[in-house]
Each structure stands twice: as structure tokens, then as C-alpha cells.
DRENTORKOL-3810 file (N, C-alpha, C; in nm, 4 decimals):
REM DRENTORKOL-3810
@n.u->5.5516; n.v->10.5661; n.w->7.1297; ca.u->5.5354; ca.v->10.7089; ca.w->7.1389; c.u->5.3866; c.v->10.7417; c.w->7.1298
@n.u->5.3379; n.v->10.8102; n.w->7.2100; ca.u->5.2060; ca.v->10.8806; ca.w->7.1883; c.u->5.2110; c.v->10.9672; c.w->7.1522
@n.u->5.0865; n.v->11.0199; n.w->7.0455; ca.u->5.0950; ca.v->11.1150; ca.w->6.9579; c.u->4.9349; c.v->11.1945; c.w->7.0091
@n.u->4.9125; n.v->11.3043; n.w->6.9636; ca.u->4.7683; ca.v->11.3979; ca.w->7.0030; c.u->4.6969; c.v->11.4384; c.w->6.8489
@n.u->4.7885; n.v->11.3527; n.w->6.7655; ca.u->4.7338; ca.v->11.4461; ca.w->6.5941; c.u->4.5763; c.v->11.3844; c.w->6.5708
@n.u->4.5214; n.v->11.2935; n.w->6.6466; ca.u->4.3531; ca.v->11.3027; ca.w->6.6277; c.u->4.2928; c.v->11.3662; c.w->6.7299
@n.u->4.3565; n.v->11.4424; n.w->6.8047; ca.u->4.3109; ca.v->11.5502; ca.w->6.8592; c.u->4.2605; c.v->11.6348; c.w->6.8123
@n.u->4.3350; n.v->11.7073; n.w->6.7540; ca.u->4.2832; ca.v->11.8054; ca.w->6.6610; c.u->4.2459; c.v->11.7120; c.w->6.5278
@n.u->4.1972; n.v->11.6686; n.w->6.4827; ca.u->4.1379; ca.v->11.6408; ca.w->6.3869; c.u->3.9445; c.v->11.5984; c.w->6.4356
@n.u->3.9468; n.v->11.5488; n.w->6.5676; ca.u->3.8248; ca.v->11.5668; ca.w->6.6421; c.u->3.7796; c.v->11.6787; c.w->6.6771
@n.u->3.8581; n.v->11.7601; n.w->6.7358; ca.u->3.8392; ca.v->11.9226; ca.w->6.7563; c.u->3.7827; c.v->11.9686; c.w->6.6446
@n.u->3.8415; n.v->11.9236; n.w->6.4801; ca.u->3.8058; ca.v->12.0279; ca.w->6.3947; c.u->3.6712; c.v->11.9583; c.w->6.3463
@n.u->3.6259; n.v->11.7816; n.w->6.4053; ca.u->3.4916; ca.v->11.7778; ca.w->6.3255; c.u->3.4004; c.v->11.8129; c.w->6.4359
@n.u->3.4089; n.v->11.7873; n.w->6.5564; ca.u->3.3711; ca.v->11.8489; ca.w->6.6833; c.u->3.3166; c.v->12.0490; c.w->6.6721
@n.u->3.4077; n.v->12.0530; n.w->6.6346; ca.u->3.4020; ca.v->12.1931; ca.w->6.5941; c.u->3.4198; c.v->12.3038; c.w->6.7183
@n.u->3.5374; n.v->12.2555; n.w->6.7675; ca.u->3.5801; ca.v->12.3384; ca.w->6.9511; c.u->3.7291; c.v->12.3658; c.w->6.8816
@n.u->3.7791; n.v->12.4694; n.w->6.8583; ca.u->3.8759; ca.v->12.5634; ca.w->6.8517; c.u->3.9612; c.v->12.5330; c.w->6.9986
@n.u->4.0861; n.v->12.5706; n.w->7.0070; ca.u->4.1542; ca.v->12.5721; ca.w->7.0737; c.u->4.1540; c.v->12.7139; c.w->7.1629
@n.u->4.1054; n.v->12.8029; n.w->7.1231; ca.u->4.0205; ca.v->12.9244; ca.w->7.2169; c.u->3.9515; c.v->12.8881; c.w->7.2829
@n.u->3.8461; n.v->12.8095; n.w->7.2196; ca.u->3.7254; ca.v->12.7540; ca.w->7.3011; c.u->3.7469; c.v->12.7150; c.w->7.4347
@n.u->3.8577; n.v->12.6076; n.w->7.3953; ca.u->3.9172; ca.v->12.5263; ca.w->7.4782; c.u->3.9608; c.v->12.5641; c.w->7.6388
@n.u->4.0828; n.v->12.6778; n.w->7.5688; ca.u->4.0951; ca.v->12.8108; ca.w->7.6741; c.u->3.9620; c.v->12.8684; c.w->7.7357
@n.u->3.9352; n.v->12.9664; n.w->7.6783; ca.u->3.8010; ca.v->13.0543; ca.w->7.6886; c.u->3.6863; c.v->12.9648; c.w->7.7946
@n.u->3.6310; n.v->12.8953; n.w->7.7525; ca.u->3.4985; ca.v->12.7961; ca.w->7.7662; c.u->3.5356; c.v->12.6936; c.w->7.8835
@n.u->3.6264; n.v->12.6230; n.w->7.8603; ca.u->3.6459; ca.v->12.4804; ca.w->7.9492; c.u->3.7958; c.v->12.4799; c.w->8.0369
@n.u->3.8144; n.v->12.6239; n.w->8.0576; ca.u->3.9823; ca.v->12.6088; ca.w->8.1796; c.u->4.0398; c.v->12.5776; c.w->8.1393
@n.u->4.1136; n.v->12.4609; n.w->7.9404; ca.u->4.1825; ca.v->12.4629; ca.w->7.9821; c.u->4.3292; c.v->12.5433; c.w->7.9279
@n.u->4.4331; n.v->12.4808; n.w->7.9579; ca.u->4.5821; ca.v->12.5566; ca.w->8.0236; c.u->4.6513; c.v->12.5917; c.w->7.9285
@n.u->4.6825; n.v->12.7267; n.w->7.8704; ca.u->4.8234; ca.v->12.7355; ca.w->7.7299; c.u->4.8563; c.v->12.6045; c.w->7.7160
@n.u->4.9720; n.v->12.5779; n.w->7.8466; ca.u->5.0655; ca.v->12.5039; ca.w->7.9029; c.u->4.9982; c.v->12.3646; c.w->7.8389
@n.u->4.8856; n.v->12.3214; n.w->7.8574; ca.u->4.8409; ca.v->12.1873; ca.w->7.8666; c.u->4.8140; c.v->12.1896; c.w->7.7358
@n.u->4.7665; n.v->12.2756; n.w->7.6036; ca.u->4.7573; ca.v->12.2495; ca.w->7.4903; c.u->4.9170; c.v->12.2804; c.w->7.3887
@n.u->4.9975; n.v->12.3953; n.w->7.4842; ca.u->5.1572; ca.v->12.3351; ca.w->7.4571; c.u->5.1768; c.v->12.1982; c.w->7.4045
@n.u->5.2061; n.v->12.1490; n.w->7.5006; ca.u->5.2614; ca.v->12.0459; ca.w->7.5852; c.u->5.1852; c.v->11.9434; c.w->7.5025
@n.u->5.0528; n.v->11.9844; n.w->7.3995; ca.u->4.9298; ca.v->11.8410; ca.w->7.3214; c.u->4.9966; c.v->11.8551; c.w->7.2209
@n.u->5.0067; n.v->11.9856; n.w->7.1731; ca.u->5.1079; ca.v->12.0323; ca.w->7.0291; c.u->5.2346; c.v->11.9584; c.w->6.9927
@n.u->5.3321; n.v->11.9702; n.w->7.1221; ca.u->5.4474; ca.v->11.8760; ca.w->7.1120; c.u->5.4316; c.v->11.7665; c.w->7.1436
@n.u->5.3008; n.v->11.7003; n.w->7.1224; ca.u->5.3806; ca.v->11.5890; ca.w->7.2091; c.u->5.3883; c.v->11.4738; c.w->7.3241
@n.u->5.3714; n.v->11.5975; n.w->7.3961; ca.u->5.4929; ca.v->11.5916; ca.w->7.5138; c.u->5.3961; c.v->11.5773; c.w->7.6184
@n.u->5.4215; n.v->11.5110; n.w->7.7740; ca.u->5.3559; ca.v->11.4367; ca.w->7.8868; c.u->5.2314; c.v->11.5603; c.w->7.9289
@n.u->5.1012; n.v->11.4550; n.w->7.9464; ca.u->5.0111; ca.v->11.5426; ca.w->7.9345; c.u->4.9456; c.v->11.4032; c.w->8.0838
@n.u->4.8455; n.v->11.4949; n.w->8.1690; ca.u->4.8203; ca.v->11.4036; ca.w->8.2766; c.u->4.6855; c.v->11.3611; c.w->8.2266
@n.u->4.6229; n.v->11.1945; n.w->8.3267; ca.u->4.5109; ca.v->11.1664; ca.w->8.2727; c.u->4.3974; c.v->11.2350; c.w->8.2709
@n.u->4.4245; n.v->11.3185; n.w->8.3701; ca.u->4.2702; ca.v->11.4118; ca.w->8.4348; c.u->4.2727; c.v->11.5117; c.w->8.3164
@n.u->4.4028; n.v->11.5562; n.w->8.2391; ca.u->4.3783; ca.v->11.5949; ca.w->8.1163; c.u->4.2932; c.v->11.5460; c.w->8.0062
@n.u->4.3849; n.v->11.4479; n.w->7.9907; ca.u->4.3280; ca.v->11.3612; ca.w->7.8860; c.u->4.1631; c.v->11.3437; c.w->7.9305
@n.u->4.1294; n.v->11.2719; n.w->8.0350; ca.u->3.9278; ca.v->11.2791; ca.w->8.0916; c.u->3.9010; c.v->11.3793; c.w->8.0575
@n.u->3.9556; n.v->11.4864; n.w->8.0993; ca.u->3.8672; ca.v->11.6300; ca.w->8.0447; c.u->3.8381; c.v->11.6747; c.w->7.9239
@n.u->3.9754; n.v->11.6075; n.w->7.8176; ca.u->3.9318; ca.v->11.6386; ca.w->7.6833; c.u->3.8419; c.v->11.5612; c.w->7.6122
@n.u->3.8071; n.v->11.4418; n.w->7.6576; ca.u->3.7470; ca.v->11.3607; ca.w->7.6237; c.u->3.5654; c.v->11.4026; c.w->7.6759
@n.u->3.5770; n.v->11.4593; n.w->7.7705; ca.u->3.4118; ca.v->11.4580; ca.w->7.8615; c.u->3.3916; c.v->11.5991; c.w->7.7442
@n.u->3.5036; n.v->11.6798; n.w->7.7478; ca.u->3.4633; ca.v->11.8078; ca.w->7.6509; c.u->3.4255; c.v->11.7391; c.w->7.5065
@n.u->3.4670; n.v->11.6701; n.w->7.4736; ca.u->3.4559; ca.v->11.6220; ca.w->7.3096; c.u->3.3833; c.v->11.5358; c.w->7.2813
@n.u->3.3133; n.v->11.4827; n.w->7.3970; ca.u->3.2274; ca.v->11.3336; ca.w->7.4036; c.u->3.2782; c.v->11.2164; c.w->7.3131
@n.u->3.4034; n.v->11.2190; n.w->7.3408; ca.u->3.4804; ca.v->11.1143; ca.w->7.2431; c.u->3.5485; c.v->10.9552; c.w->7.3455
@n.u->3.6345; n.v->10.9083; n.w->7.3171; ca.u->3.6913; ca.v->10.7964; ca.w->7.3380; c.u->3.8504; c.v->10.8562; c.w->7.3202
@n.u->3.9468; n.v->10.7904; n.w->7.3945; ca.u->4.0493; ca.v->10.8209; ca.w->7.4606; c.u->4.1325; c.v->10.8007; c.w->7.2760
@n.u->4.1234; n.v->10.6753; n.w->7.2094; ca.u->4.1475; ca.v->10.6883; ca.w->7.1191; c.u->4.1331; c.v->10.7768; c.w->7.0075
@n.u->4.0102; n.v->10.8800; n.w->7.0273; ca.u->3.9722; ca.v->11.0057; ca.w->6.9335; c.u->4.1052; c.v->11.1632; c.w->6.9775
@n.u->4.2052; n.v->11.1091; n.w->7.0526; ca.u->4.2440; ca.v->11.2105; ca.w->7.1017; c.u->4.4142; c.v->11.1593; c.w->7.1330
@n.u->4.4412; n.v->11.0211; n.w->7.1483; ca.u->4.5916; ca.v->11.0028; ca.w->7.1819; c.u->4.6224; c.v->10.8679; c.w->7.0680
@n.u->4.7368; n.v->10.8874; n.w->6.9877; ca.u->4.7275; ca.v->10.7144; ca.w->6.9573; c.u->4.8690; c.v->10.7031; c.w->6.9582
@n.u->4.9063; n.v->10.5451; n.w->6.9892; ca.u->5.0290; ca.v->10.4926; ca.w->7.0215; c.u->5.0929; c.v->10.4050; c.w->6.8907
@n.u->5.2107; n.v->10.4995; n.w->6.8919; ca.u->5.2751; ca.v->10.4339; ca.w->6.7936; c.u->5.4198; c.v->10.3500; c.w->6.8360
@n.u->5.4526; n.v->10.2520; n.w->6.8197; ca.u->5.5773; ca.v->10.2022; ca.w->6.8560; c.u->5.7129; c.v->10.2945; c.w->6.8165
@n.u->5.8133; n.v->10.2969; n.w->6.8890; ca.u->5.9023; ca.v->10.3712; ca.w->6.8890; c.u->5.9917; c.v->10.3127; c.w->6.7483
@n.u->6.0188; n.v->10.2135; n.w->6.7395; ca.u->6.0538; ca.v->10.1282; ca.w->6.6266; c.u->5.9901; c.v->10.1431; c.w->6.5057
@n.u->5.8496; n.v->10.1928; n.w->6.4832; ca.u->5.8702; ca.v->10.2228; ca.w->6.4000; c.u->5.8639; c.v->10.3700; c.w->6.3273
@n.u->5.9113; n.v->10.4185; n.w->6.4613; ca.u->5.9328; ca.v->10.6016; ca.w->6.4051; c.u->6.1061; c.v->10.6087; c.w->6.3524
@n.u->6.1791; n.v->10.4606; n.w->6.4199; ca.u->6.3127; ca.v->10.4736; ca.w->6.3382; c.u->6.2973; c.v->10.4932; c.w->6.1883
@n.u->6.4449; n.v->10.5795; n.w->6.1184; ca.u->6.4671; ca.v->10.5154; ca.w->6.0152; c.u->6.6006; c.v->10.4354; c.w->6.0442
@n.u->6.5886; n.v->10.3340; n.w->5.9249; ca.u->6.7519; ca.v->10.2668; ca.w->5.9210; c.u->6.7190; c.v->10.1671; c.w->6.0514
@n.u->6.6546; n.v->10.1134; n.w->6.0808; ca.u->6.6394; ca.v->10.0152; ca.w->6.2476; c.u->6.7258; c.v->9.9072; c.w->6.2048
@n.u->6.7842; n.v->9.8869; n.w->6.3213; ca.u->6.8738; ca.v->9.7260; ca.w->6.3487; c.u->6.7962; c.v->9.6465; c.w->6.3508
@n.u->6.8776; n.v->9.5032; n.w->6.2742; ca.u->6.7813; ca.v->9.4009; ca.w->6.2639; c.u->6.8912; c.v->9.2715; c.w->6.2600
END
């Protein structure tokens, strides 16, 4: 599962608000929706948040195995 929670935690040492984001750099409700949950975000996204934040792809998405977001896993 990919997750966006050092997203905002770069944003907040970065110091770019999610207005900003809107306001300043195009980008989309929809596309910071969609970072909030979660949920499928495209790469040209992801490049853009990264060229905005002067960060590394890892300052912004990290992958966690699905296994171990179970509880109770078969074994």
C-alpha cells in the first residue's frame, strides 16, 4: 500500500500549505483529495510535488506491504 503521510509532514517543514498548493502551483482539490485518502494519484503528480518541494519521491509517498497493515494474518 502506498501511503502520502510524509507528504504533509514535508509540506509542514517545507512550509507550503495546501492553499499554496492550490493558489500558487495549479494544483487540483481532486489531486490533494485523492493524497488525503490515499488513493491513485498519477506520476506527473507525484514530479510536480516533488519539483514544488525540492524533495525526493520518498519525502512524499512510502510503501508499506499490505501484510503488514493486516491484523490477525494467516500463517
Amino acid at each position: 500500500m502506498i501511503t502520502f503521510e510524509p507528504l504533509w509532514r514535508t509540506m509542514k517543514e517545507k512550509g507550503i500549505s495546501q492553499y499554496k498548493l492550490i493558489k500558487d502551483y495549479k494544483i487540483s482539490t481532486g489531486q490533494l483529495d485523492r493524497l488525503r485518502k490515499n488513493e491513485n494519484v498519477s506520476t506527473y503528480t507525484l514530479d510536480q510535488l516533488c519539483e514544488i518541494l525540492k524533495c525526493d519521491l520518498n519525502d512524499i509517498a512510502q510503501y508499506t506491504s499490505n501484510q503488514d497493515n493486516e491484523t490477525g494474518s494467516h500463517q
